[in-house]
N, C-alpha and C positions, 0 to 999 in steps of 0.2 A: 138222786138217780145218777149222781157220777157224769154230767152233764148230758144224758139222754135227756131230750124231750119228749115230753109222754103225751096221746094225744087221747082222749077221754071215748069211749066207744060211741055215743052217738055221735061225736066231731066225725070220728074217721070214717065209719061205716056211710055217714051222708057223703063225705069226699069219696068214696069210693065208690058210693053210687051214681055220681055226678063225673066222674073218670068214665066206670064205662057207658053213660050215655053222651058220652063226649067224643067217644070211638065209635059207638055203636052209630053217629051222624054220619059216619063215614062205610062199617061196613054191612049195615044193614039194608042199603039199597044193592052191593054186591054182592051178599047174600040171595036175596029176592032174585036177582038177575040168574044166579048162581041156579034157584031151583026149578027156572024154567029152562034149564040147558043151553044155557047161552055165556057165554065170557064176557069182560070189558077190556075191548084190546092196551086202553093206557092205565088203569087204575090196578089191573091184577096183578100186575107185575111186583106192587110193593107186599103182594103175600104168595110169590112164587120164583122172583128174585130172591127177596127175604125173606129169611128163616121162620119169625115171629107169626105166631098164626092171630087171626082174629080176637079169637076167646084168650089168646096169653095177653095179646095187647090192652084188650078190656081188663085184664085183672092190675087193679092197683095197690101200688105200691108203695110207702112212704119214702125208702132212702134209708144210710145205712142213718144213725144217731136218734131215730125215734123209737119209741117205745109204743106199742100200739095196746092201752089196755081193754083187757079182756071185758063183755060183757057182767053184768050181775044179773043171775049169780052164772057163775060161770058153765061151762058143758063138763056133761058127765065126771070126764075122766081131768078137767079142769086144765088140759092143756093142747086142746084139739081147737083150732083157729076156727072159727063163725063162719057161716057163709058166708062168701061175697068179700071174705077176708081176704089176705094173705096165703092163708093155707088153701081156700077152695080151689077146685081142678086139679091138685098136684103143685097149686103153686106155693107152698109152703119150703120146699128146697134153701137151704141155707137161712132158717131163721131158728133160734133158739127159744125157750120158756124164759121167763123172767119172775122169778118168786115173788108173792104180794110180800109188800111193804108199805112202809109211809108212802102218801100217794100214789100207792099203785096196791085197794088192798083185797083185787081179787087177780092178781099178776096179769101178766100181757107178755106179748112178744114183740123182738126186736133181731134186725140180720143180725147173722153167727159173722161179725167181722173179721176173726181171726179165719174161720174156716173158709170164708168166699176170699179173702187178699191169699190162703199158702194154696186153694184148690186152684184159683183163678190170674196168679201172678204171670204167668207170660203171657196172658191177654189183657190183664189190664197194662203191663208194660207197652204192650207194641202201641195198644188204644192210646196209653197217654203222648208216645213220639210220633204218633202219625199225626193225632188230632193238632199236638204241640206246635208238629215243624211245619205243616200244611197252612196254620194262621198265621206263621210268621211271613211266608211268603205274597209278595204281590199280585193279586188275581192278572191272570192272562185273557183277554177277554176278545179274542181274534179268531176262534174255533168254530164259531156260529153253527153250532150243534151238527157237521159234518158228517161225524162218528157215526149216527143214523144212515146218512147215505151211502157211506162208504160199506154198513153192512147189508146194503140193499145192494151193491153194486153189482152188477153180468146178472141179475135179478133171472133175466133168460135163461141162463145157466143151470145157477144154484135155487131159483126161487126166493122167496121170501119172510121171513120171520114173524111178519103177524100175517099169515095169508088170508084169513078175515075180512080184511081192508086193503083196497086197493093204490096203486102207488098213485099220488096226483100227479105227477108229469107222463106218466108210462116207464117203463122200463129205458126205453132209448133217451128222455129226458131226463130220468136219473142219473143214467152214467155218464151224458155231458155234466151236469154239477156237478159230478165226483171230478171228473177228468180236466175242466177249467178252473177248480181252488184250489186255492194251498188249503192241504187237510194237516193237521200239529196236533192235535188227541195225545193227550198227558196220562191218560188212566187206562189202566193194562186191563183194566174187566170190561171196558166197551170194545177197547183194541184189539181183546183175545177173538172176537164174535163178528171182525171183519170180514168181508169175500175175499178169497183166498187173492186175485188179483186188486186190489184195494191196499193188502198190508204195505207193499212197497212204496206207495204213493205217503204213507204217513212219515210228515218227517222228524218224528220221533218213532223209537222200538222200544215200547216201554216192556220191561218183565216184571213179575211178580216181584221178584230180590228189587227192583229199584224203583218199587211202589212207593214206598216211604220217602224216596229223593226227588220223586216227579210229583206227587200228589199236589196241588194249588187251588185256593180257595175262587178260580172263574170258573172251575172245573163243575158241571152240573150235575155230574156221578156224584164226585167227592162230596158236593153237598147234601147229595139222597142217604150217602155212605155215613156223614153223622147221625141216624136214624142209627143205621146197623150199629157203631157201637154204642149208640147210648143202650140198646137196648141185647145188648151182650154184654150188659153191664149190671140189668138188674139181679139180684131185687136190691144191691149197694146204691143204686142211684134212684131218684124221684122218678114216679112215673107222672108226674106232671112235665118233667124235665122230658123222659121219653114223649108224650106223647105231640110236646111241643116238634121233635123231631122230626116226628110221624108226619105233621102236617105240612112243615115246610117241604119234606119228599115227597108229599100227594102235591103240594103244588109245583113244586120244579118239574116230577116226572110229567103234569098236564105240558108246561111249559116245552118242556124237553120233545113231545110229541111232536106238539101245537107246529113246532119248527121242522119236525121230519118230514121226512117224502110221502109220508102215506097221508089219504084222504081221510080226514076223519067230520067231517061234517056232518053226517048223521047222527053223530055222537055228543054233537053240540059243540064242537072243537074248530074254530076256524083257523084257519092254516097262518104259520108265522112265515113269509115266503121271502127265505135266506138267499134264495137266487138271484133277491131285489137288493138296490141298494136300500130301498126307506126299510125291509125287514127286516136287512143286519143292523141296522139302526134299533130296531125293537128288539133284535134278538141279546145286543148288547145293553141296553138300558136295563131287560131284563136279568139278564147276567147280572149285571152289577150289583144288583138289589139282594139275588139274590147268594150273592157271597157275602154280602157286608152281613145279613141276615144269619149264614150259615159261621159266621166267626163267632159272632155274639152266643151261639148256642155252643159250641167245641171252645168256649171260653167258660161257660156253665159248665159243661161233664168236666172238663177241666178241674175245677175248684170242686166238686164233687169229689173227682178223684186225692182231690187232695186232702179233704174231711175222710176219705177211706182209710188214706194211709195212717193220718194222725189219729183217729181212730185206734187203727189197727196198733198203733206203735205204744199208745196207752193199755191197751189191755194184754202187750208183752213187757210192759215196763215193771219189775218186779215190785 
């Protein structure tokens, strides 16, 4: 098979049913919450910030070099992907047939690596320099999730972004912690969503153009942000690999809360309290962990990406 690995139909169809009950531990309680009209102010954010819905992230995926073969005997028209496949939902996009042959003798499918590397080339370039330059860097770990406060800040004002939940100090004890720290926020997508009086106080002005030279693995975005391109990556990369993503961003973003200014105690969330010295103590242990965490996996898509290319450069090589 020209070094595809082929993965036998009952192998994968069980892995793939094992993926999304491996998701479904995550969004089928937000579902439920979901049909009684109600929200979950820290956990919805990773499917309303991100793009990826529920149902895409339950569908699995092997990665680009495997060959997924087909049941026996096969469907109808002998190249229509199985439920629960690759192809079910729509999610068949960028994968090709594969003709039976030796070990493969009712064919399978496998990604179209030529056509997801020439469709998807300046997104996997930018994925590979961000993810690249971002692990080379030293985590910063002196921000004690402020970025939160700073966009609660004049709350009186402007109000506030999960109004749901209420702020735990009040509005006037928010904006002393904004107004007695030094706020430094490296990442231009919590920075854009500052109170308009807040941006002057950050002593960075990060933009979008200098995303790529600010990004640093203490950064708790940057590390929900591995989620976002692993998973603007599939169906070229494992969604084992995505889904491990997935969880480090549900756990950071609990983390990421846990420290903000809003109440969440009802929610089962007790407060990480950064105004203290022993929380920035917690809030940094946590940090650390969870950078060292978030390398290990933007070292994964990493090498990933690099089975793309080499892939991709074999099936141009005449």
């Amino acid at each position: 098979m020209g070094g595809l690995q082929v993965l036998a139909a009952d192998r994968w169809q069980a892995t793939a049913e094992a993926h999304r009950q491996r998701i479904a531990a995550f969004t089928a309680p937000l579902n439920d919450l979901h049909s009684r009209g109600a929200s979950h102010p820290v956990h919805d954010f990773l499917f309303s910030y991100y793009s990826l819905t529920p149902g895409a992230l339950g569908r699995w995926h092997p990665g680009a070099g495997v060959v997924l073969a087909a049941p026996s005997p096969p469907h109808d028209d002998g190249h229509a992907a199985p439920a629960g496949g690759p192809g079910s939902g729509g999610g068949g996009k960028f994968y090709r047939w594969v003709e039976p042959r030796p070990g493969l003798p009712d064919g399978g499918w496998t990604v179209d690596v030529p056509a997801f590397a020439e469709r998807r080339a300046a997104m996997i370039g930018f994925a590979g320099r961000i993810l690249g330059l971002t692990a080379q860097r030293p985590a910063r770990l002196a921000c004690f999730g402020l970025h939160e406060w700073a966009m609660a800040y004049r709350s009186e004002v402007h109000g506030i972004r999960h109004s749901t939940v209420p702020l735990r100090l009040g509005a006037d004890g928010t904006n002393r912690v904004v107004e007695d720290n030094r706020i430094a926020c490296s990442h231009f997508d919590a920075f854009r969503f500052y109170a308009p009086e807040a941006v002057g106080l950050n002593e960075l002005q990060p933009t979008r153009q200098t995303q790529v030279d600010l990004e640093q693995p203490g950064c708790l975005h940057a590390n929900m942000d591995v989620y976002k391109w692993a998973y603007k990556l599939l169906p070229a990369v494992s969604s084992d690999l995505v889904a491990g993503c997935f969880e480090l961003a549900w756990r950071i973003r609990t983390m990421d809360m846990r420290a903000s200014p809003y109440e969440l105690a009802d929610w089962g969330l007790e407060p990480i309290r950064i105004e203290t010295t022993e929380g920035r103590a917690e809030y940094v242990r946590l940090q650390r962990g969870f950078a060292a965490e978030a390398n290990v996996l933007r070292g994964r898509l990493l090498a990933e990406l690099d089975t793309l290319s080499t892939l991709a450069a074999e099936v141009s090589t005449p």
